[in-house]
C-alpha positions as CSV (number, residue, x, y, z in Angstrom):
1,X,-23.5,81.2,354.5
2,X,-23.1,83.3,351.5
3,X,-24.4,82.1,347.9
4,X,-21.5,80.8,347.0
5,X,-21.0,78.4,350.0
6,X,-24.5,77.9,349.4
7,X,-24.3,76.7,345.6
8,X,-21.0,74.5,346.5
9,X,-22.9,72.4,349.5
10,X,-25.8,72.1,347.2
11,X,-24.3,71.2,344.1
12,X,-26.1,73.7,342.0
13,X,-25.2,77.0,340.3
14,X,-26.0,80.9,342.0
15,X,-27.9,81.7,339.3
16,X,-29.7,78.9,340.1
17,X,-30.4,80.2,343.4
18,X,-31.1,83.5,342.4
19,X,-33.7,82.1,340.4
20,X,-35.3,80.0,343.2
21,X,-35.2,83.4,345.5
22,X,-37.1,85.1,343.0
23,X,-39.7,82.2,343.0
24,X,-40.3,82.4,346.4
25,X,-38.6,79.0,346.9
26,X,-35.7,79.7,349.2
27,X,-35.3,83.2,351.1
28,X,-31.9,84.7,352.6
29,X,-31.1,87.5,354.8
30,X,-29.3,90.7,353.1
31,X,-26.2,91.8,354.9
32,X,-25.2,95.7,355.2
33,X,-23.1,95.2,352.0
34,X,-26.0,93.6,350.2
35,X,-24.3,89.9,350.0
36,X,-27.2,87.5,350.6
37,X,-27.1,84.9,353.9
38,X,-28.9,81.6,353.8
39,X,-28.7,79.7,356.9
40,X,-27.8,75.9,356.9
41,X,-31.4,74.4,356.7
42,X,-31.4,76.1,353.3
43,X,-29.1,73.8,351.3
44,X,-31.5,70.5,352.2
45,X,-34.7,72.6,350.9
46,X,-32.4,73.0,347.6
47,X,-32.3,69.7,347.4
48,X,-35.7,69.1,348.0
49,X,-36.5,71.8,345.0
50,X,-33.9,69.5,343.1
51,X,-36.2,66.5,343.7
52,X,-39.5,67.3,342.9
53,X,-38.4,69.3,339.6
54,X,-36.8,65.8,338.9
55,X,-40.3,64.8,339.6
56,X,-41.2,66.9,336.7
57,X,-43.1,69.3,339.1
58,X,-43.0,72.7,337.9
59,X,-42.0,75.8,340.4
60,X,-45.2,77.1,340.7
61,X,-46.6,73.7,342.3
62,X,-42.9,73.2,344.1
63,X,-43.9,76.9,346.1
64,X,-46.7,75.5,347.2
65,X,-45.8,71.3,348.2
66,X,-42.2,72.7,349.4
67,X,-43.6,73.9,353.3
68,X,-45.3,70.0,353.0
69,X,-42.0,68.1,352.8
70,X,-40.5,66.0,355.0
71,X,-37.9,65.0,352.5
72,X,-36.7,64.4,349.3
73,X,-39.9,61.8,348.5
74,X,-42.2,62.6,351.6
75,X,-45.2,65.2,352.4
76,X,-47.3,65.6,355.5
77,X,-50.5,66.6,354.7
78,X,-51.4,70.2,353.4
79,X,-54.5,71.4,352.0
80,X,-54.5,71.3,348.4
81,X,-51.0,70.0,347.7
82,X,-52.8,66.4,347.3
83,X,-55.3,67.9,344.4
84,X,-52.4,69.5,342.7
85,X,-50.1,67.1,342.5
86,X,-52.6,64.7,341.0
87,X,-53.5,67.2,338.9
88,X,-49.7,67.5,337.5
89,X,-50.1,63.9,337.1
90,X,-52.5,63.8,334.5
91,X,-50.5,66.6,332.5
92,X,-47.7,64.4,332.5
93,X,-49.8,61.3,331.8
94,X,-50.5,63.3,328.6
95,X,-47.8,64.5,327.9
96,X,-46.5,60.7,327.8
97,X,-49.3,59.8,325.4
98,X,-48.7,62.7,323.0
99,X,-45.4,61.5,323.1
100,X,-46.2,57.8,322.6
101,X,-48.1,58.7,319.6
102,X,-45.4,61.0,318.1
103,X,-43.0,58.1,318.0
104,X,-45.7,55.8,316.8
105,X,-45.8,58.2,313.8
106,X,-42.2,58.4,313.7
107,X,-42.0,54.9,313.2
108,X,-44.3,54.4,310.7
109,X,-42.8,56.9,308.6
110,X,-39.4,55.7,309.0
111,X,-40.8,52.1,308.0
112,X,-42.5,53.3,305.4
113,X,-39.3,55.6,303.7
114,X,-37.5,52.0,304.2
115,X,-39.7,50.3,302.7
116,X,-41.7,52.0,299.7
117,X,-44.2,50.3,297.9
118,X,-43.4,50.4,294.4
């Protein structure tokens, strides 16, 4: 199927697929006139990209899970995808504390604007 057909069945954009190409994430076939071809299984492993950037994986970490899936939620087990997806765990465990105290701060400064002591 061309990019197009491609980008329809999987509900995203060709850019967005050009951009997953270049990653490494998905791979076509050029044809004599240049067009890329993705065969069918391709539009499910977009999906599957879909899903774990939902999961707030980035695509560096995505190149290497993706030959592990099963599906959208499931892995089989390949060597080091375990470490780094418990390692992209704690980033975002940060992440959610430095964001937790941002709006701690937030707060207290909006509290304190509504309230000044005089």
């Amino acid at each position: 199927m061309l990019i197009g057909e491609l980008a329809r069945r999987a509900g995203v954009g060709e850019r967005l697929l050009r951009y997953y190409e270049r990653m490494g994430l998905i791979h076509s076939e050029r044809r004599a006139n240049g067009y890329r071809e993705y065969d069918d299984p391709t539009v499910e492993t977009v999906r599957r990209i879909r899903a774990l950037l939902a999961a707030g994986l980035p695509t560096r970490i995505i190149r290497q899970v993706l030959p592990c899936t099963l599906d959208e939620a499931a892995l089989r087990p390949c060597p080091g995808v375990l470490t780094s997806l418990r390692d992209q765990l704690n980033v975002l465990d940060q992440r959610a504390a430095d964001l937790e105290t941002a709006r701690r701060i937030l707060r207290q400064t909006i509290a304190a604007t509504e309230n000044p002591q005089t």
